[in-house]
Steps between C-alpha positions, in 0.01 A plus 500: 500500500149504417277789431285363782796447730642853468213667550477300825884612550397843435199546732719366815739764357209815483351354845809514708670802319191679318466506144786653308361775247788383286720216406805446369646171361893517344482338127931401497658293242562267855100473518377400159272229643407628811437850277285276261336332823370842630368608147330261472376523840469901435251412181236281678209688477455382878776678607427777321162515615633439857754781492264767358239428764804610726618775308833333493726555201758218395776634248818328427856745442669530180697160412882563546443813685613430859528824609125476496471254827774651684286614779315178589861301455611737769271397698539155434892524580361656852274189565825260419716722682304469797401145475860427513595650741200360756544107326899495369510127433239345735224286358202580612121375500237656299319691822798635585614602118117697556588660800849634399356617172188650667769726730670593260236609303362696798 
Protein backbone atom coordinates (compact mmCIF):
# COMPACT_ATOMS: atom_id res chain seq x y z
CA UNK A 1 0.00 0.00 0.00
CA UNK A 2 0.93 3.35 -0.98
CA UNK A 3 1.32 6.39 1.11
CA UNK A 4 -1.23 7.96 -1.24
CA UNK A 5 -3.54 4.96 -1.09
CA UNK A 6 -3.72 4.76 2.72
CA UNK A 7 -4.34 8.01 3.30
CA UNK A 8 -7.29 7.54 0.93
CA UNK A 9 -8.05 4.26 3.14
CA UNK A 10 -7.82 6.36 6.11
CA UNK A 11 -10.08 9.33 5.27
CA UNK A 12 -13.10 6.79 4.30
CA UNK A 13 -12.09 5.40 7.74
CA UNK A 14 -12.24 9.17 9.78
CA UNK A 15 -15.42 10.07 7.48
CA UNK A 16 -17.60 7.17 8.33
CA UNK A 17 -16.25 6.55 11.94
CA UNK A 18 -14.57 10.08 12.87
CA UNK A 19 -11.04 10.46 13.28
CA UNK A 20 -9.42 8.26 15.89
CA UNK A 21 -7.22 10.49 18.36
CA UNK A 22 -5.04 7.42 18.47
CA UNK A 23 -3.82 4.42 16.63
CA UNK A 24 -2.55 1.38 17.28
CA UNK A 25 -0.80 -1.06 14.84
CA UNK A 26 0.60 -4.70 16.47
CA UNK A 27 4.50 -5.01 15.38
CA UNK A 28 4.52 -9.41 15.85
CA UNK A 29 7.29 -11.55 14.75
CA UNK A 30 4.05 -12.92 12.30
CA UNK A 31 4.04 -9.23 10.73
CA UNK A 32 7.58 -8.35 9.85
CA UNK A 33 6.59 -7.08 6.39
CA UNK A 34 3.37 -5.82 6.88
CA UNK A 35 5.15 -4.07 10.25
CA UNK A 36 7.88 -2.73 7.78
CA UNK A 37 4.95 -1.76 5.25
CA UNK A 38 3.26 0.56 7.87
CA UNK A 39 6.67 2.19 8.93
CA UNK A 40 7.30 3.04 6.17
CA UNK A 41 3.94 4.25 5.54
CA UNK A 42 4.08 5.84 9.29
CA UNK A 43 7.44 7.95 8.07
CA UNK A 44 6.04 9.73 4.94
CA UNK A 45 6.13 13.09 5.80
CA UNK A 46 2.54 13.09 4.06
CA UNK A 47 1.17 11.04 6.47
CA UNK A 48 2.61 12.64 9.07
CA UNK A 49 1.56 15.88 7.97
CA UNK A 50 -1.94 14.38 7.36
CA UNK A 51 -2.30 12.89 10.82
CA UNK A 52 -1.16 16.00 12.75
CA UNK A 53 -3.61 18.21 10.90
CA UNK A 54 -6.08 15.66 12.60
CA UNK A 55 -4.57 15.46 15.81
CA UNK A 56 -4.40 11.77 15.32
CA UNK A 57 -1.58 9.84 16.96
CA UNK A 58 -0.25 6.49 15.28
CA UNK A 59 1.99 4.34 17.76
CA UNK A 60 2.82 0.79 17.26
CA UNK A 61 2.97 -1.78 20.78
CA UNK A 62 6.05 -3.25 22.03
CA UNK A 63 7.29 -6.21 19.58
CA UNK A 64 6.63 -9.62 21.34
CA UNK A 65 4.42 -8.09 23.85
CA UNK A 66 0.91 -9.43 23.09
CA UNK A 67 -0.59 -8.65 26.08
CA UNK A 68 -0.40 -5.19 24.65
CA UNK A 69 -3.32 -5.74 21.82
CA UNK A 70 -5.43 -7.87 23.87
CA UNK A 71 -8.27 -5.50 23.89
CA UNK A 72 -8.68 -4.80 20.15
CA UNK A 73 -8.10 -8.86 19.51
CA UNK A 74 -11.10 -9.16 21.73
CA UNK A 75 -12.86 -7.35 19.78
CA UNK A 76 -11.78 -8.83 16.76
CA UNK A 77 -12.72 -12.47 18.13
CA UNK A 78 -16.37 -10.69 18.68
CA UNK A 79 -16.54 -9.56 14.96
CA UNK A 80 -15.54 -13.40 13.86
CA UNK A 81 -17.69 -14.75 16.40
CA UNK A 82 -20.54 -13.02 15.08
CA UNK A 83 -19.81 -13.23 11.47
CA UNK A 84 -19.95 -16.88 11.92
CA UNK A 85 -22.57 -17.32 13.32
CA UNK A 86 -24.84 -14.96 10.71
CA UNK A 87 -22.62 -16.62 7.39
CA UNK A 88 -21.44 -20.40 8.80
CA UNK A 89 -20.30 -21.69 5.42
CA UNK A 90 -22.35 -19.75 2.83
CA UNK A 91 -20.58 -17.81 0.11
CA UNK A 92 -21.70 -14.75 -0.24
CA UNK A 93 -21.42 -11.56 -2.63
CA UNK A 94 -19.54 -8.55 -1.75
CA UNK A 95 -22.91 -6.25 -0.96
CA UNK A 96 -24.03 -8.64 1.14
CA UNK A 97 -20.40 -9.35 2.97
CA UNK A 98 -21.09 -5.10 3.52
CA UNK A 99 -24.30 -5.45 4.91
CA UNK A 100 -23.58 -8.30 7.41
CA UNK A 101 -20.43 -6.54 8.48
CA UNK A 102 -22.17 -3.11 8.66
CA UNK A 103 -24.83 -4.95 11.35
CA UNK A 104 -22.63 -6.23 13.08
CA UNK A 105 -20.72 -3.37 13.52
CA UNK A 106 -23.89 -1.45 14.52
Amino acid sequence: MSAKAFLQAFRRFASRRSCPKLMFSENGSNLVAGEACLREIWNHPMVHTALNQRQCHWKFIPPRAPWHGGFYECMVGTVKSSFRKTIHSQKVDMKEFQTVVTEIEA
